[in-house]
N, C-alpha and C positions, 0 to 999 in steps of 0.2 A: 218538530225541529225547525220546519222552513219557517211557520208563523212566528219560531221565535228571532228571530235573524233582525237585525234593525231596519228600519222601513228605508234606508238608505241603499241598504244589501239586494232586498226585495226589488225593490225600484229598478236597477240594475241590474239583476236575473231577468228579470222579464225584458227591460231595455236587449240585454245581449240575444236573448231566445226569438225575439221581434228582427233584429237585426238580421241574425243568423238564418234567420228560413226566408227573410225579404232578399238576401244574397242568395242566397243556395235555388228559392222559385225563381230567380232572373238567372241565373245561371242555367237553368233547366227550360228556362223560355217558358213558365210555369205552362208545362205541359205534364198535366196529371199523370198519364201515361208513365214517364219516368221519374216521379217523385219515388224516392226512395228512403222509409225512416231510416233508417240504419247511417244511410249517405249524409242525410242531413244531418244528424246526432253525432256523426264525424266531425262534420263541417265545425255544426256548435262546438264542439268539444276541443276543436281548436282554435277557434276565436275569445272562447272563452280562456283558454292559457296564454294565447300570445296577446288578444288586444283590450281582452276586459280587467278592470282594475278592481274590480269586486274578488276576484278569484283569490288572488292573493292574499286577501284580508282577512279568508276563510280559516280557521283554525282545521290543519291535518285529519285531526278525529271527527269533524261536522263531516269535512270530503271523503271520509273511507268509511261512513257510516250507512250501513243498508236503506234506513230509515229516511235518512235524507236523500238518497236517489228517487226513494219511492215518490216521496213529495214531488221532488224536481221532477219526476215523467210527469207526473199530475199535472206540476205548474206547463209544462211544454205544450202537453195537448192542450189544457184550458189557454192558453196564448195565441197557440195554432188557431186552433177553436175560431176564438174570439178572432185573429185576423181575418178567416175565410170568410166570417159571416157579416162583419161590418160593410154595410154596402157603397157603393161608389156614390159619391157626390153628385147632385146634381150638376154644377159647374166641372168638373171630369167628364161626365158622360157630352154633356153637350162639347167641353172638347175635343172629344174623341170623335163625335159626330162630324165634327169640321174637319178634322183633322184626316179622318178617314175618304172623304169627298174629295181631299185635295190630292192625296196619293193615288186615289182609287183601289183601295184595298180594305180589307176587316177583317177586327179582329172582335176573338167573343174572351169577355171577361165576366168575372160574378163577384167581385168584391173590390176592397177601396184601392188596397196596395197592387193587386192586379190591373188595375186599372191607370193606377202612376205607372205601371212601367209600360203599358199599350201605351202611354200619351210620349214617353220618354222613344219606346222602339219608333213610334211613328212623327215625330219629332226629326228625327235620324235620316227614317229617308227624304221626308219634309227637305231635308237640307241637303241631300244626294242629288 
């Protein structure tokens, strides 16, 4: 069902599912400790009604279809997946390297968007 979706549709599940856990781990201070599926799969599920525009375009019976949830958990972890393991930038980490020097504090991250948001929290007090 999900491969049959137009690659526009596609594009856009995976845009929102990206979005949605890059909100919900900054929200959480991505500290594993309190990641929670369930919390997150909230989250998405309402972002996905109130701000994403694929939703709507969905026909009823693709959305109350077993088969297509099954898919959509698939696509969720392979996205998750794939966020946690893409690794931080060379240019990221060396800013963080500076950036940590100047506040005098550290923070441990292990992936790319973890990493945006150590440079974004330390940026913050940078400016404090």
């Amino acid at each position: 069902m999900f491969k049959d979706l137009s690659p526009g549709i596609k594009i856009s599940i995976t845009r929102s599912i990206t979005t949605a856990f890059e909100q919900y781990m900054n929200r959480i201070d991505w500290n594993e400790s309190k990641m929670d599926l369930s919390a997150f799969i909230a989250d998405w599920r309402d972002y996905i009604q109130n701000q994403a525009s694929w939703f709507d375009k969905l026909e009823s019976d693709i959305k109350n279809n077993p088969l297509f949830h099954e898919e959509l958990a698939a696509k969720i972890n392979e996205t998750i997946e794939k966020i946690l393991s893409e690794e931080p930038t060379e240019a990221q980490m060396d800013e963080i390297d500076a950036l940590q020097k100047e506040v005098r504090e550290e923070y441990d991250y292990s992936c790319k968007t973890e990493a945006k948001y150590v440079i974004e929290k330390l940026k913050k007090k940078q400016s404090n």
